[in-house]
VEXDREN-2710 file (C-alpha; in Angstrom, 1 decimal):
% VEXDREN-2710
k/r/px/py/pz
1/UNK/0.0/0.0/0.0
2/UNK/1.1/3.4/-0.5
3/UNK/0.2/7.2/-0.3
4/UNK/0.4/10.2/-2.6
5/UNK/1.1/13.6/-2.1
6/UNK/-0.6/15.5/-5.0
7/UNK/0.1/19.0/-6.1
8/UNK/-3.4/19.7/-7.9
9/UNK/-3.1/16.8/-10.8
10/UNK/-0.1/15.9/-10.3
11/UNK/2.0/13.4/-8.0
12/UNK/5.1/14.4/-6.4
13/UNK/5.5/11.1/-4.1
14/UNK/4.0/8.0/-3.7
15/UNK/6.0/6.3/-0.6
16/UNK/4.9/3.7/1.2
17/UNK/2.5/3.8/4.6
18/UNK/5.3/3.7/6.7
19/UNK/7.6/6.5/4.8
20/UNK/4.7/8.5/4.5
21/UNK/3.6/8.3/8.1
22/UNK/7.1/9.3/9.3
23/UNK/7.6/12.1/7.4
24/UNK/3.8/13.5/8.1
25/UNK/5.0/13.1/12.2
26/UNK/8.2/14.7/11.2
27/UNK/5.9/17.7/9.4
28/UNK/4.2/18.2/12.4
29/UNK/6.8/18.3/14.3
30/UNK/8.7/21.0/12.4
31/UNK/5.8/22.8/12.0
32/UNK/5.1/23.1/15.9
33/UNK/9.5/24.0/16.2
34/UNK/9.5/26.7/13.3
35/UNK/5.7/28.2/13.9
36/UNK/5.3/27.9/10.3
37/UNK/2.6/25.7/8.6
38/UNK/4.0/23.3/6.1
39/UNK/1.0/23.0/3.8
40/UNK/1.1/19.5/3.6
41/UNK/-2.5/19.0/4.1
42/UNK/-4.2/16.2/5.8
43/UNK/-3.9/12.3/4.3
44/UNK/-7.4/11.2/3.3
45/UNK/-8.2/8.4/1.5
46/UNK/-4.2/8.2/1.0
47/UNK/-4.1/11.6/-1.0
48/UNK/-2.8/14.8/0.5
49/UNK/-2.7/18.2/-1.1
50/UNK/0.5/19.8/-1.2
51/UNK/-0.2/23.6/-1.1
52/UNK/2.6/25.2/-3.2
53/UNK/2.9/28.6/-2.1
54/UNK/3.1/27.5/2.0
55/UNK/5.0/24.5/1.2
56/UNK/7.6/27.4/-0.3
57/UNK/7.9/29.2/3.0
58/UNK/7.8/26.3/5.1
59/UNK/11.0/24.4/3.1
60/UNK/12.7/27.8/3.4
61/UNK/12.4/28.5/6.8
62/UNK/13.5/24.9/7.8
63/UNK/16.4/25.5/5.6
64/UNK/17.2/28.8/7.7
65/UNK/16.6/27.5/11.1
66/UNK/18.9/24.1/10.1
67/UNK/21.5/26.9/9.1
68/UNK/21.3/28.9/11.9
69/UNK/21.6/25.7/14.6
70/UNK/25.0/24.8/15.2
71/UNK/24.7/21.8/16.5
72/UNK/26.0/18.6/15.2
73/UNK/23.1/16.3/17.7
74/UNK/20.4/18.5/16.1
75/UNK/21.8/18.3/12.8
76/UNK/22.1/14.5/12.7
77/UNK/18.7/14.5/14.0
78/UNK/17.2/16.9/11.6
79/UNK/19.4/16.2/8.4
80/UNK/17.2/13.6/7.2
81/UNK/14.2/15.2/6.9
82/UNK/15.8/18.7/6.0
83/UNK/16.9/16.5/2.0
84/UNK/13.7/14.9/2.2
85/UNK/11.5/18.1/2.4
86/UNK/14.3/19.9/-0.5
87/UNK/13.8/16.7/-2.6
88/UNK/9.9/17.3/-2.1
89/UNK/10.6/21.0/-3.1
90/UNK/12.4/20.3/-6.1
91/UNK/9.7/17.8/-7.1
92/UNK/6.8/20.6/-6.8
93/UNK/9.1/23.0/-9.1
94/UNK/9.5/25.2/-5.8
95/UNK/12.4/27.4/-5.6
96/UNK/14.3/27.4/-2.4
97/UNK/16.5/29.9/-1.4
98/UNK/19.7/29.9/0.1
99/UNK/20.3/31.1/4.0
100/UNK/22.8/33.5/4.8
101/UNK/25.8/31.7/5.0
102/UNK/27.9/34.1/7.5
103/UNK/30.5/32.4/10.0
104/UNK/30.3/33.5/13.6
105/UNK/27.7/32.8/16.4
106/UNK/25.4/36.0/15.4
107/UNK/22.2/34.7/14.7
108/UNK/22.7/30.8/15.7
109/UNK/20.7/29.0/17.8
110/UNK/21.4/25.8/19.8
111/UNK/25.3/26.7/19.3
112/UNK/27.5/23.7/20.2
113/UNK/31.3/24.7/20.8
114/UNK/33.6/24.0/19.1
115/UNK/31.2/25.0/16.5
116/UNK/31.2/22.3/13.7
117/UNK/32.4/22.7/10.2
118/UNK/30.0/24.5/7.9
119/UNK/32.3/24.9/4.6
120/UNK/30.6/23.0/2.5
121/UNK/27.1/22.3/4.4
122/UNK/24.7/23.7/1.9
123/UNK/26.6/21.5/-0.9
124/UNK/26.1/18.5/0.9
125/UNK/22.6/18.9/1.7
126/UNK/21.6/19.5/-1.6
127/UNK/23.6/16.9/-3.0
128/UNK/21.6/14.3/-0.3
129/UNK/18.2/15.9/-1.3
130/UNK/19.3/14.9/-4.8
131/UNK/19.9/11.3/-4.0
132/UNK/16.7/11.2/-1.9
133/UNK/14.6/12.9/-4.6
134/UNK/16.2/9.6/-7.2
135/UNK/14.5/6.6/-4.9
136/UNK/11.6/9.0/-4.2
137/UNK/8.6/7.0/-6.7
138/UNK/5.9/8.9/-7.8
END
């Protein structure tokens, strides 16, 4: 069995119960942490609605607050669903930005010393929302 997330007409995933299910949890849970709503409407009858225009400012604040938190237990915690909501972007021909990528603690959050290295962070990321987005069947 399976569950699609539809953008109008159009399919942008069809994962499994269990994928789904996770990553719905993991919406709410991000959208409770960022104050932001995902638009990622409700699973009925194993269809959701993505809602383009929210699902834009949701995937770019996530992006922003996983910038600004310097922590490498957060970041192994978060990393995962941070690709798989970029590799959902990408799929709904959303654009997402890029955060401000300035070195420092000024504007982090949850700031873990020796902070860890960020030199190529974005790079990577988008490079595992890429590989994510490949076993992603619609």
């Amino acid at each position: 069995m399976s569950q699609y997330f539809d953008m109008g007409d159009e399919t942008l995933w069809n994962p499994s119960n269990g994928a789904a299910r996770l990553f719905l949890r993991h919406v709410a849970l991000y959208e409770a942490e960022l104050g932001v709503p995902s638009g990622i409407g409700e699973m009925v009858n194993d269809e959701c609605q993505v809602d383009p225009g929210a699902y834009e400012a949701f995937v770019n604040r996530l992006l922003e607050w996983h910038h600004d938190t310097a922590h490498a237990v957060i970041h192994g915690l978060s990393r995962g669903f941070v690709a798989t909501a970029l590799a959902l972007a990408h799929r709904a021909g959303i654009e997402v930005g890029s955060p401000d990528t300035a070195d420092g603690l000024e504007g982090r959050t949850d700031v873990q010393v020796p902070l860890p290295d960020r030199s190529h962070w974005e790079e990577r990321l988008r490079e595992q929302a890429a590989a994510i987005e490949r076993r992603m069947p619609r």
